[in-house]
C-alpha positions in Angstrom: -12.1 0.2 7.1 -13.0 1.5 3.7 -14.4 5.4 3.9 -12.4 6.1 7.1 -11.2 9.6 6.5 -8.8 11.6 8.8 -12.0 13.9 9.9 -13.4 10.6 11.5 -10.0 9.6 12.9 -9.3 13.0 14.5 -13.1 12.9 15.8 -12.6 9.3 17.8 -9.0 10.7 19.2 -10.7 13.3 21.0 -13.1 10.8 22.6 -11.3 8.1 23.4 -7.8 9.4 23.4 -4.8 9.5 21.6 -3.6 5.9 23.0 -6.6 4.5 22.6 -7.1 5.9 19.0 -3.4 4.7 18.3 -4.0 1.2 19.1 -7.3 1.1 17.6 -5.5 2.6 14.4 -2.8 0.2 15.2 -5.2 -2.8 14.9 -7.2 -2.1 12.3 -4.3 -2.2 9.9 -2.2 -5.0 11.4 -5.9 -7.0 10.5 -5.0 -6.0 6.6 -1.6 -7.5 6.6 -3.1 -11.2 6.8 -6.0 -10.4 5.1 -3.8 -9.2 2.2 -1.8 -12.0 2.3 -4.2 -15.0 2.1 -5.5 -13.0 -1.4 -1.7 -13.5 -2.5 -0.4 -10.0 -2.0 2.9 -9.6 -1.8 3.8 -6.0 -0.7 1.7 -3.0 0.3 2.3 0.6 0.1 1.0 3.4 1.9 1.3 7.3 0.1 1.7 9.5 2.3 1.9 13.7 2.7 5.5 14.4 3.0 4.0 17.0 5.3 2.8 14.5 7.6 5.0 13.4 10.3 2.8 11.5 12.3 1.3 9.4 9.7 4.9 8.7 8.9 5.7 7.7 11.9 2.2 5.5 12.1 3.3 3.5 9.2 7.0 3.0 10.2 5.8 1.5 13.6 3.8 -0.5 11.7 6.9 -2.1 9.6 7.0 -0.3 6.8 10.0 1.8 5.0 10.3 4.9 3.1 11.0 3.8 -0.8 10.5 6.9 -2.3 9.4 10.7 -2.9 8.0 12.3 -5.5 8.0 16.3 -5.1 5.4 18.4 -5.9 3.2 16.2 -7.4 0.2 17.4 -5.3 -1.7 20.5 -4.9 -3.9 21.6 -1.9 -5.0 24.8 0.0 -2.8 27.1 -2.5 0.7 24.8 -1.6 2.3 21.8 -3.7 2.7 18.8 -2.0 5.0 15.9 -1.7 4.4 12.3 -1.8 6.5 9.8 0.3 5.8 6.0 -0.7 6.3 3.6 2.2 6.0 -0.4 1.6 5.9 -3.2 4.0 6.5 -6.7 2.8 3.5 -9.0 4.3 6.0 -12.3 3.4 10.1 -12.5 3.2 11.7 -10.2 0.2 11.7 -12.8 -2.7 9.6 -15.0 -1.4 8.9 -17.9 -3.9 5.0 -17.6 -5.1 2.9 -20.4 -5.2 
C-alpha cells in the first residue's frame, strides 16, 4: 500500500499482534508479485537498512536474496548507514520476454 510507513506498521503490530501483522505484511506484498508481473516486470528489489534484521528476514521469507551492499551511503540520527539490496525474480532467471 503506497504511504505505509514503519510508524503505521509498528502501530497495527501492537493491535493485532505480531502474527497477525506478519501475515497481513506477508500478504500485502505477495499481492505485488502478480500485480508486477502482468505490467511485464521482471525482478523487484527491496533496499533495505543493513541495520535491520527483521526486515531482512521479512524479505528473505518472502523469496528474495541479498545481491548487494553499499556501505555508508546513508545518514540518520548522527550514524551512517548501510544499504543491503535484495531481489526476487517474479518469473524464471532468463525468462524469454514477450
Amino acid at each position: 500500500m503506497p504511504g505505509r510507513d514503519i510508524a503505521t506498521r509498528s502501530n497495527t503490530r501492537s493491535t493485532c499482534g505480531a502474527t497477525c501483522a506478519a501475515a497481513a505484511s506477508d500478504a500485502l506484498v505477495e499481492a505485488l508479485f502478480p500485480a508486477a508481473l502482468a505490467l511485464g516486470k521482471h525482478v523487484m528489489i527491496g533496499g533495505i537498512d543493513a541495520a535491520n534484521d527483521a526486515s531482512i528476514r521479512f524479505h528473505a521469507r518472502l523469496g528474495f536474496e541479498r545481491v548487494a551492499c553499499f556501505r555508508e551511503v546513508g545518514h540518520k540520527f548522527g550514524r551512517w548507514l548501510d544499504l543491503i539490496f535484495m531481489q526476487r525474480f517474479l518469473d524464471p532467471p532468463g525468462a524469454a520476454r514477450a
